[in-house]
N, C-alpha and C positions, 0 to 999 in steps of 0.2 A: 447498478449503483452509480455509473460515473455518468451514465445517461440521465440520474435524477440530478445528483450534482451539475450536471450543464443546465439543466430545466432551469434548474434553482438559480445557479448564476445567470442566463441569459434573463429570464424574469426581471430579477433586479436590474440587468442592466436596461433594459428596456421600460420597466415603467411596470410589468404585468403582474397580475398574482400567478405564480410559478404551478402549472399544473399538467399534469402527464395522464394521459389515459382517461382525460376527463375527469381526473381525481384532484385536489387541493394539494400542494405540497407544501406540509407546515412543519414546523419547528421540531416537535418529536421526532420526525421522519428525516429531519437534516441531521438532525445530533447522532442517528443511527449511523446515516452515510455517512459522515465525517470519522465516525467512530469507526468504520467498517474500512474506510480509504487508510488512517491510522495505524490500526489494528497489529501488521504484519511489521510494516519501516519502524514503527515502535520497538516489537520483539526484539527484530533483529539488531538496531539498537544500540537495546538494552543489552541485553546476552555478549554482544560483540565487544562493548567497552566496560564491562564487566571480566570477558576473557584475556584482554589486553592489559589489564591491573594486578592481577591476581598471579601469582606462581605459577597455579594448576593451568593455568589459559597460557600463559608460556610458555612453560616446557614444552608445548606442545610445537611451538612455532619454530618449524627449521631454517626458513630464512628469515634475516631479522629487517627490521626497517618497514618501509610501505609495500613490500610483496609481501610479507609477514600481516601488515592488516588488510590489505586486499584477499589473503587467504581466509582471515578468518570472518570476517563479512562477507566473503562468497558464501563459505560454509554456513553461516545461519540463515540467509538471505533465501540458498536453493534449499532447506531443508522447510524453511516456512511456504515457499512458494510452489516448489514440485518433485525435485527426484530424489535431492539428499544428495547430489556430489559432491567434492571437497576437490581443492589446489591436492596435487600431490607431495607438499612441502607441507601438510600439516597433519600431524599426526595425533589423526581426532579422536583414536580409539583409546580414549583415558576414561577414565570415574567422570569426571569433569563434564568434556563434550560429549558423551554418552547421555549422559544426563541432561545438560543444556539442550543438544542439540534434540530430545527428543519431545523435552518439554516447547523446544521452539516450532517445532513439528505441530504438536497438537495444538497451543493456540494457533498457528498459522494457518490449519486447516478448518478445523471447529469452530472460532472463533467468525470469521467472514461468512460462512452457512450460517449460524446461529442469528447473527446481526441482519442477515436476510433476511431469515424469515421471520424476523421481529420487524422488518422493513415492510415484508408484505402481508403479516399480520395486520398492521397497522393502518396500512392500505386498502386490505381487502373490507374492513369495516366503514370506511369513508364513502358517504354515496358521490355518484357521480354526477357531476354536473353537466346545462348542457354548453354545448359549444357556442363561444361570442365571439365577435371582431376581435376584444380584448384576448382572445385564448392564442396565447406562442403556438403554431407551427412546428411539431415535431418531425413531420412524414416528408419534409423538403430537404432538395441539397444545402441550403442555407444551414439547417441544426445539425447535420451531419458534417459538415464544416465545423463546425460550431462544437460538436461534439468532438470531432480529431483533437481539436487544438485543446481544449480539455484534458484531454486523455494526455496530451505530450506534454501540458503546463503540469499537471499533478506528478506525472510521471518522472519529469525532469526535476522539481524539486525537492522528490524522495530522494531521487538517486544520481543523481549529477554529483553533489556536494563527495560522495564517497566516493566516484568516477575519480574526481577532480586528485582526491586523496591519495586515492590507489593510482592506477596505473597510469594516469595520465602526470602526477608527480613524481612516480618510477623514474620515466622518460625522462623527466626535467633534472631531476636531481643527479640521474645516470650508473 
């Protein structure tokens, strides 16, 4: 997915119609990826400053302050993305995050496979064109460069901003 999103942006920057695998990369096919890059930093979120307002999301929080929302934005962040660990300052076994964190679970996981293969649905009906001067270069170090910096531009503006929040304002505030 983040290899079409680079398609997509180097295209534009360069001038070219954005195409991967000899396929057209249009509009339907962005709003999937965009959707799919979305999808999870959304949940978590949502869920997160939802349990931060609410009683039930508090009582849970044994440290208060920004180790208090670094725990619980850990906690939906790992449960969307892979194992389900928690801070050990939060005491997730309530109605509440039982509930949240399992519903954060299943769009986390179901939700990026679904948008996939509505990606490569989408895809796999598009014929192929053939290759021109105008066709961006996917198989060189230039896009794989091109793709890093991608991957650490998307990446960084999901999750810096909470970085910044949690534990790097721990430190600062002390």
């Amino acid at each position: 997915m983040l290899a079409l999103l680079a398609v997509f942006v180097a295209g534009l920057m360069v001038g070219r119609t954005p195409e991967f695998l000899g396929k057209k990369i249009r509009a339907p096919q962005m709003k999937l990826v965009v959707t799919y890059v979305l999808t999870i930093p959304v949940t978590v979120l949502i869920f997160a400053s939802i349990s931060l307002v609410i009683p039930a999301g508090l009582a849970a929080i044994l440290n208060p302050g920004l180790h208090g929302l670094s725990e619980v934005t850990y906690a939906y962040a790992s449960v969307a993305n892979n194992n389900g660990s928690a801070f050990a300052g939060l005491a997730a076994n309530t109605a509440w995050y039982d509930t949240t964190l399992g519903l954060t679970m299943l769009i986390g996981r179901f939700g990026p496979i679904v948008l996939s293969l509505a990606v490569a649905g989408s895809l796999a009906g598009a014929r192929v064109h053939a290759r021109t001067r105008a066709t961006l270069d996917t198989a060189g170090p230039t896009f794989a460069a091109f793709l890093l910096g991608v991957i650490v531009i998307v990446g960084g503006l999901i999750y810096f901003p909470m970085l910044i929040l949690g534990p790097i304002g721990e430190r600062i505030v002390g």
